[in-house]
C-alpha positions in Angstrom: 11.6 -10.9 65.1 9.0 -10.5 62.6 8.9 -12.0 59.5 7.6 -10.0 56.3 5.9 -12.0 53.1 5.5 -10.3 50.3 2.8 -11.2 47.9 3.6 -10.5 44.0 -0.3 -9.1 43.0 -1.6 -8.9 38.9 -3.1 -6.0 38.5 -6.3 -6.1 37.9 -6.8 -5.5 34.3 -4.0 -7.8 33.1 -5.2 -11.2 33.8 -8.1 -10.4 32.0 -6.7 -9.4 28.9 -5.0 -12.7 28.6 -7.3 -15.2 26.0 -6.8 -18.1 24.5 -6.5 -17.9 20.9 -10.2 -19.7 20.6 -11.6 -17.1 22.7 -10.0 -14.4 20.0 -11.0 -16.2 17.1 -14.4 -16.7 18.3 -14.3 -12.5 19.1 -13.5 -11.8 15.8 -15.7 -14.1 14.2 -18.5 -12.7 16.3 -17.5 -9.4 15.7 -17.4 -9.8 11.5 -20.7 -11.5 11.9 -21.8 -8.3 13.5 -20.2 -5.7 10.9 -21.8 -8.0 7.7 -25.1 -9.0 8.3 -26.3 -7.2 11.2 -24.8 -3.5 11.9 -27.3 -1.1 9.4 -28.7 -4.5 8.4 -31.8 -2.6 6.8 -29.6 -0.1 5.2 -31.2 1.8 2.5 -28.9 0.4 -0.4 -30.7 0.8 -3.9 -28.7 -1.2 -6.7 -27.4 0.6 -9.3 -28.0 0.9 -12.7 -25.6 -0.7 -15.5 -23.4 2.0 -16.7 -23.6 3.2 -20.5 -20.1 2.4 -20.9 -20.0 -1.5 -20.9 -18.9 -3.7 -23.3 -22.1 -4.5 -24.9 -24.4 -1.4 -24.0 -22.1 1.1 -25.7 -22.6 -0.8 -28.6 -26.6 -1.1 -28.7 -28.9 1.9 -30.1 -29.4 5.1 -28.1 -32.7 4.6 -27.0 -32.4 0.7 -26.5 -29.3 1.6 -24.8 -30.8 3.9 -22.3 -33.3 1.1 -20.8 -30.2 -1.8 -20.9 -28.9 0.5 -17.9 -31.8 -1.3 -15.7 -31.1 -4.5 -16.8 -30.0 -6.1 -13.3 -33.2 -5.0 -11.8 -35.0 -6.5 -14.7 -33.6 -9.6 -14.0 -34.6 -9.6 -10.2 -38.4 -8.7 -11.4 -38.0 -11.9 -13.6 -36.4 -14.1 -10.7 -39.5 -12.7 -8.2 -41.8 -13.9 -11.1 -40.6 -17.5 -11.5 -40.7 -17.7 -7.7 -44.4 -16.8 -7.7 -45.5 -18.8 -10.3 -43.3 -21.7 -8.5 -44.8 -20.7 -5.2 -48.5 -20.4 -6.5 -48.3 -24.0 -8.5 -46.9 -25.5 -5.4 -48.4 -24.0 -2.3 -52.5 -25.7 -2.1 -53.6 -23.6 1.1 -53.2 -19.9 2.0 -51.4 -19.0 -1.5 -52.5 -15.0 -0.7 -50.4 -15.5 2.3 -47.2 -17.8 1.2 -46.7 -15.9 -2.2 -45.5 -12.6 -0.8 -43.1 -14.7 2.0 -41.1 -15.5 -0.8 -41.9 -12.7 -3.7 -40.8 -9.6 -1.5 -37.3 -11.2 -0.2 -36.4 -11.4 -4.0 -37.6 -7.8 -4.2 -36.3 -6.8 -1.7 -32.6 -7.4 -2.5 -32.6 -4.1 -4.7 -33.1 -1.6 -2.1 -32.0 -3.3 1.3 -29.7 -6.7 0.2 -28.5 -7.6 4.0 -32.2 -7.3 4.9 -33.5 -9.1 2.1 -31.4 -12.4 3.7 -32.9 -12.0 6.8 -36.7 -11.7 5.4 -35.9 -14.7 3.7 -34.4 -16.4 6.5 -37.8 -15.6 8.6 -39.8 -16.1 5.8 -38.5 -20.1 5.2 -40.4 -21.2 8.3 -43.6 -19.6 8.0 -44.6 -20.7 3.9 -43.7 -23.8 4.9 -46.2 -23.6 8.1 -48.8 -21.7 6.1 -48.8 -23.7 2.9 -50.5 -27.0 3.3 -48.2 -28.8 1.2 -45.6 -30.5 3.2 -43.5 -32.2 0.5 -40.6 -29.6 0.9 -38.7 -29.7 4.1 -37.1 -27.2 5.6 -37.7 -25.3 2.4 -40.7 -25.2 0.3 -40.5 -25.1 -3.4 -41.1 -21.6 -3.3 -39.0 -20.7 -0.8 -36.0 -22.9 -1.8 -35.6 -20.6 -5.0 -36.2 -17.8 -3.1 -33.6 -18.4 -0.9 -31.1 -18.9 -3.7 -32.1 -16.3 -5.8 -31.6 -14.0 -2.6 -28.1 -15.1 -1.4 -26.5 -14.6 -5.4 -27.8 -11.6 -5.7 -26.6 -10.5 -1.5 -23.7 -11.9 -2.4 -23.2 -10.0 -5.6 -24.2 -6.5 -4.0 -21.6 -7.1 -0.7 -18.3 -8.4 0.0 -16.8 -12.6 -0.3 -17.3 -12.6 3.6 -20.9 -11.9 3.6 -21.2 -14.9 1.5 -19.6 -17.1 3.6 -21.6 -16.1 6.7 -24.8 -16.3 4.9 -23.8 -20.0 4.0 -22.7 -20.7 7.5 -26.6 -19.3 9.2 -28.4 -21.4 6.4 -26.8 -24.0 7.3 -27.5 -23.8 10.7 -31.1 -23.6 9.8 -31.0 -26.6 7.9 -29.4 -28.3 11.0 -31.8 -27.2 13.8 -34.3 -28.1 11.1 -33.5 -31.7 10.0 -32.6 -32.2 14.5 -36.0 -33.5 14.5 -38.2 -30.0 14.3 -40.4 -30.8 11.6 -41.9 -33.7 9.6 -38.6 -34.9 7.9 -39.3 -38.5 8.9 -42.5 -38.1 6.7 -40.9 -36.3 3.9 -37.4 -36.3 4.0 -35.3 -33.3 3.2 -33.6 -31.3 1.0 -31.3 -29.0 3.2 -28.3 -31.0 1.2 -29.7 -29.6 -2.0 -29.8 -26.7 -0.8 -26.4 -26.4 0.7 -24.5 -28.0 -2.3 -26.5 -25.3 -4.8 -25.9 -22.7 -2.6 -22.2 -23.4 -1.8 -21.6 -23.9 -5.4 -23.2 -20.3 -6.3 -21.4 -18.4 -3.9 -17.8 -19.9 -4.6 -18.7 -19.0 -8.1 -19.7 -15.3 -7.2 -16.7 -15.0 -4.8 -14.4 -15.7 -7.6 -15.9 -13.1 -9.8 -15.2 -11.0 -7.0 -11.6 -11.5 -6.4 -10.8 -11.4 -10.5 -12.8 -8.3 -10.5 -11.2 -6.4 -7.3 -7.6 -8.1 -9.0 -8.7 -6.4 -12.4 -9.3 -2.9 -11.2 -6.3 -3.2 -8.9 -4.3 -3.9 -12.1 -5.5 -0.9 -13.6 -5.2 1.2 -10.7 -1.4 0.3 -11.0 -0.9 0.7 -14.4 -2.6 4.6 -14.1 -0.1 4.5 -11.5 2.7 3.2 -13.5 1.9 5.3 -16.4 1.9 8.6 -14.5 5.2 8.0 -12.8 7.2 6.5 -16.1 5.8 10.2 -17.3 6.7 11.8 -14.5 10.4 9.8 -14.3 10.9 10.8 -18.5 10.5 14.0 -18.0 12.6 14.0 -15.4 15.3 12.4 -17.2 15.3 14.9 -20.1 15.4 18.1 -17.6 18.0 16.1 -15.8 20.1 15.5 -19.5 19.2 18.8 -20.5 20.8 20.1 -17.1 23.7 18.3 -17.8 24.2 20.0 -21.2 23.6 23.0 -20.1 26.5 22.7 -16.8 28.9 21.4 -19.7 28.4 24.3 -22.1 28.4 27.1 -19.4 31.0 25.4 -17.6 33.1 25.7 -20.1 32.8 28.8 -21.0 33.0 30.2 -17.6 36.5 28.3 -17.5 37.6 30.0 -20.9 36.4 33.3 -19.2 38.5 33.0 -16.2 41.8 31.3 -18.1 41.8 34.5 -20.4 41.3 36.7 -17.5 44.1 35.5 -16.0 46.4 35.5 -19.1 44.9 38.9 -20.7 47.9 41.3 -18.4 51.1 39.1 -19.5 49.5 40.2 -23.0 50.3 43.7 -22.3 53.6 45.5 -21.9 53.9 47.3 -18.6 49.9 47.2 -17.7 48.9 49.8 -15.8 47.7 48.4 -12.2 43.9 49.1 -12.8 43.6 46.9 -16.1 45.5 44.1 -13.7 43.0 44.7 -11.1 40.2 44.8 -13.4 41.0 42.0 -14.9 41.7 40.1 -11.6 38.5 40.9 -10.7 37.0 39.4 -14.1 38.9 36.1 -13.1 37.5 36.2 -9.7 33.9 36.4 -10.4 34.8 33.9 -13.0 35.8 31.7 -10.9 33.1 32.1 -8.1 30.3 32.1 -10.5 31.7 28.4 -12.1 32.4 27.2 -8.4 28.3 28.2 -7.6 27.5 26.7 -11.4 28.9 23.1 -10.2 27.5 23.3 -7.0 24.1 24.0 -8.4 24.5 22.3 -11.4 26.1 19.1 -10.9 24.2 17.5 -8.4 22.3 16.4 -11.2 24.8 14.3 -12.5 24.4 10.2 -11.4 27.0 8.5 -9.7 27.4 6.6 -12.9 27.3 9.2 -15.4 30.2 9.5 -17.3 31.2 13.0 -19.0 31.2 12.2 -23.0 34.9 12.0 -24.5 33.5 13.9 -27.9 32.1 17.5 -28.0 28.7 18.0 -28.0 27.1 17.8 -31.6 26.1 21.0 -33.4 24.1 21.8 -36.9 27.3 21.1 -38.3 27.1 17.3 -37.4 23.1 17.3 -38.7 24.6 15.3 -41.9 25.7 12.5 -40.2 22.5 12.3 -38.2 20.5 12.7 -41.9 22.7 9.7 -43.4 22.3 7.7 -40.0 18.1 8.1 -40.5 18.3 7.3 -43.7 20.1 3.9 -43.3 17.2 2.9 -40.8 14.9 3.6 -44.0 13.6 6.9 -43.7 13.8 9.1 -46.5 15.2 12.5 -45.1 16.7 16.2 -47.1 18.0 19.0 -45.7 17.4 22.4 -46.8 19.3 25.6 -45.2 18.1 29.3 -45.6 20.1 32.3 -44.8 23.9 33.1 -44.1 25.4 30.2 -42.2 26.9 31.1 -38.6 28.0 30.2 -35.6 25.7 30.3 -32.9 26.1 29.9 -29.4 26.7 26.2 -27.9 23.5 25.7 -25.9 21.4 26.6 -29.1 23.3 24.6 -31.5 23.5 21.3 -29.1 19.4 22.0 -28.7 18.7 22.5 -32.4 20.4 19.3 -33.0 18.4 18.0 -30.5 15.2 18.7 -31.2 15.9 17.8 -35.3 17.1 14.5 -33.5 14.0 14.0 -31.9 11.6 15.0 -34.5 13.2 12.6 -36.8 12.7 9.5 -34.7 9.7 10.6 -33.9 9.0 10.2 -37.9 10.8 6.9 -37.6 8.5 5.2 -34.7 5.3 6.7 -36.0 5.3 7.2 -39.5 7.9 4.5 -40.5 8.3 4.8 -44.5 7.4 8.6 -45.0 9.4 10.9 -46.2 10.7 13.9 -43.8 12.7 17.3 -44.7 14.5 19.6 -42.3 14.7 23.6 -42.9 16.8 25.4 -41.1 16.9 29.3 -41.6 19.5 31.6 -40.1 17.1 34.5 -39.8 17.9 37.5 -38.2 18.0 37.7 -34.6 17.1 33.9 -34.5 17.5 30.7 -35.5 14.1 28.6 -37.2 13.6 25.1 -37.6 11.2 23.6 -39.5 11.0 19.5 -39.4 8.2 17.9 -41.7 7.2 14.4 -42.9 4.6 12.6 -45.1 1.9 10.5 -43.8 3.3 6.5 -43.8 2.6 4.6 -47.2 -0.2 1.8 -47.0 2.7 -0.5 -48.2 4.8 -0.2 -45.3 5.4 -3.6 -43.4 6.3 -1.7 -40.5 3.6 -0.8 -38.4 3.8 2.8 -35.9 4.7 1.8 -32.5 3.0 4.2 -30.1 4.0 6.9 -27.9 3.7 9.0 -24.9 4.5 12.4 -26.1 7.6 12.4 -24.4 9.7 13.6 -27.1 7.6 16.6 -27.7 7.7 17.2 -23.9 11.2 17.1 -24.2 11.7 19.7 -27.3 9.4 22.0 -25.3 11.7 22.1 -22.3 14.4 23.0 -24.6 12.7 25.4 -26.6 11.4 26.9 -23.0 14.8 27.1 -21.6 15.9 29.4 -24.6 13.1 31.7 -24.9 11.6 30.0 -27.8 8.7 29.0 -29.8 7.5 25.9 -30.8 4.5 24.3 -32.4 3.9 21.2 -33.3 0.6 19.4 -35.1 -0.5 17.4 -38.2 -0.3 18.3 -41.6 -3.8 18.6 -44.0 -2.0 15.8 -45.6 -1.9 13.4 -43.1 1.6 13.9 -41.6 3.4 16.2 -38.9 5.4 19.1 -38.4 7.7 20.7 -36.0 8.0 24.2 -36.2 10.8 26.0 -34.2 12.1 29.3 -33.5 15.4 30.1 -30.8 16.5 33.3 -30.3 19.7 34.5 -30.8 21.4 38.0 -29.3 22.9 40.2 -32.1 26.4 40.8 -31.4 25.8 44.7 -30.8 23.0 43.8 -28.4 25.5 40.9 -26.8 28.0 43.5 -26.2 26.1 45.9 -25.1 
């Protein structure tokens, strides 16, 4: 009898995919160390200039405006400046030597930032050999505003992270340097300085960071915003319109069909091709108002309620002229031509668009004076809506708009085969102008 064992195996690559979380985090750090200050450390990276449209430059001269664009690499040239005249005052030895170890770091932060760090980093060591003045340790007194001039401005030109592992090296250095390296039992140093300076001017420049990434994601949302509340009104008003326009055909397709169908018992003994014909009539009646809703009314919300009342009509414009004039504005009527009736859809949008063009004159021009024309022309219908500009003694101030409204009166105008126009007046105030189209009853029946 022989006995079997079987041996449960890992695969190969499993058990070394397994890591302790402080192996990962140490990856990671690693890795982010890499990406920020040493993949494309050298970089070609030349800063900027300001642009024209700031808050101060826009404000300045033309010409003295044109040479504030360069005024971040002005202050750089200053800062290398300082730290040569610092360097030169302090350094009592090879001063041709020290003075560009700490001058082309500063420099060098306008065309290569990451590299600038590291040139200052390698510089530290050597001014401080070079120069034969040892009362600075691990930094000189050249090198120590070198060093700080060169992490705000890295700091400015990359990302919070860079920051923070620029911090974390120069700390390091100031560690391995105070271990016992150099003369610090002599001269004591001033790597706390350094640190507590430095860690104070990157959390500042971190924070302008974050509030300035938070500000232009702000306004990135509120483009956002605006475009989609545009978007969503006009929307809405091709949606209401929609609506209005399923209730008026709607109902006329159903007075179409009902007389259809009641049009024979009219007749005494009809002969069977006026019952067909007439049949027919009902039936494409009815098809065509089945299609209509099924088209039509999926643009009505689940919560949309049909309105008890008939749509208004020119007929109701008083009422809407008294109701204007109770919230203050000053409003007349004027009507051309030989009053008719016109079809539904252009009386429910002329009353629409008077309706729109009137609080329009309400919100933006509160205390002017508006007049509506309406002209029963031939073949048409015009509208003509004016007002004044708003007195200087109005206590109400315009509340502004988004131009909805007019969009709105151009989809109506659009969806009758109008014209519309619509600008200010030499005198400081606005007009509608408005012309819908109306079939002659010869050219209807025909």
């Amino acid at each position: 009898m022989t006995e079997t064992t079987h041996l449960q195996t890992t695969p190969p690559g499993d058990g070394a995919k397994q890591h302790s979380p402080e192996y990962r985090v140490a990856v990671d750090s690693l890795r982010g160390l890499r990406q920020d200050l040493i993949h494309d450390a050298f970089a070609y990276r030349p800063l900027p200039r300001r642009s024209t449209e700031g808050r101060i430059i826009r404000r300045l001269p033309g010409r003295l405006r044109k040479y504030a664009t360069w005024t971040p690499h002005a202050l750089i040239a200053v800062a290398a400046l300082i730290t040569l005249l610092i360097t030169g005052a302090s350094t009592g030895g090879l001063v041709l030597l020290v003075c560009p170890l700490t001058v082309i770091p500063v420099l060098l932060t306008m065309i290569r930032p990451v590299g600038a760090f590291w040139a200052s980093m390698v510089s530290t060591p050597l001014a401080v050999m070079l120069g034969s003045d040892w009362g600075g340790w691990p930094w000189a007194a050249g090198s120590f505003v070198c060093h700080l001039t060169v992490l705000t401005v890295v700091a400015i030109r990359t990302r919070p992270r860079t920051a923070g592992w620029m911090w974390a090296l120069t700390a390091l250095y100031a560690l391995v340097a105070d271990s016992g390296i150099g003369p610090t039992y002599l001269y004591g140093t001033n790597s706390a300085p350094m640190l507590i300076l430095s860690a104070m001017i990157l959390l500042c420049v971190t924070v302008w960071h974050v509030r300035r990434d938070a500000v232009q994601e702000v306004t990135a949302q509120q483009t956002v915003t605006a475009h989609e509340r545009s978007r969503r009104t006009l929307l809405e008003e091709r949606t209401t319109i929609a609506r209005e326009l399923h209730d008026v055909v709607a109902h006329h397709m159903s007075v179409v069909a009902i007389q259809a169908e009641a049009a024979p018992y009219r007749v005494e003994n009809p002969p069977p091709e006026l019952e067909k014909a007439f049949a027919t009539i009902r039936e494409n009646a009815v098809a065509a108002l089945t299609e209509l809703r099924r088209v039509l009314g999926v643009v009505r919300a689940e919560d949309y309620e049909v309105p008890d009342a008939p749509q208004p009509t020119l007929a109701d414009l008083d009422g809407l002229l008294a109701n204007v004039r109770e919230a203050g504005l000053t409003a007349e009527k004027v009507v051309t031509g030989a009053v008719r009736e016109l079809p539904q859809g252009v009386e429910l949008s002329a009353y629409r668009i008077v309706q729109e063009a009137l609080s329009n004159t309400l919100r933006h021009a509160p205390g002017a004076t508006a007049r509506v024309e309406i002209g029963y022309v031939l073949g048409g219908l015009g509208l003509r809506i004016v007002n004044g500009p708003p007195p200087n003694t109005s206590l109400i101030k315009p509340s502004p708009g988004a131009g909805h409204g007019i969009t709105g009166m151009r989809e109506r105008v659009s969806m009758l085969n109008g014209e519309m126009t619509a600008g200010g007046t030499d005198d400081g105030g606005y007009e509608v102008a408005v012309y819908l189209p109306v079939a002659l009853p010869d050219e209807g029946d025909a």
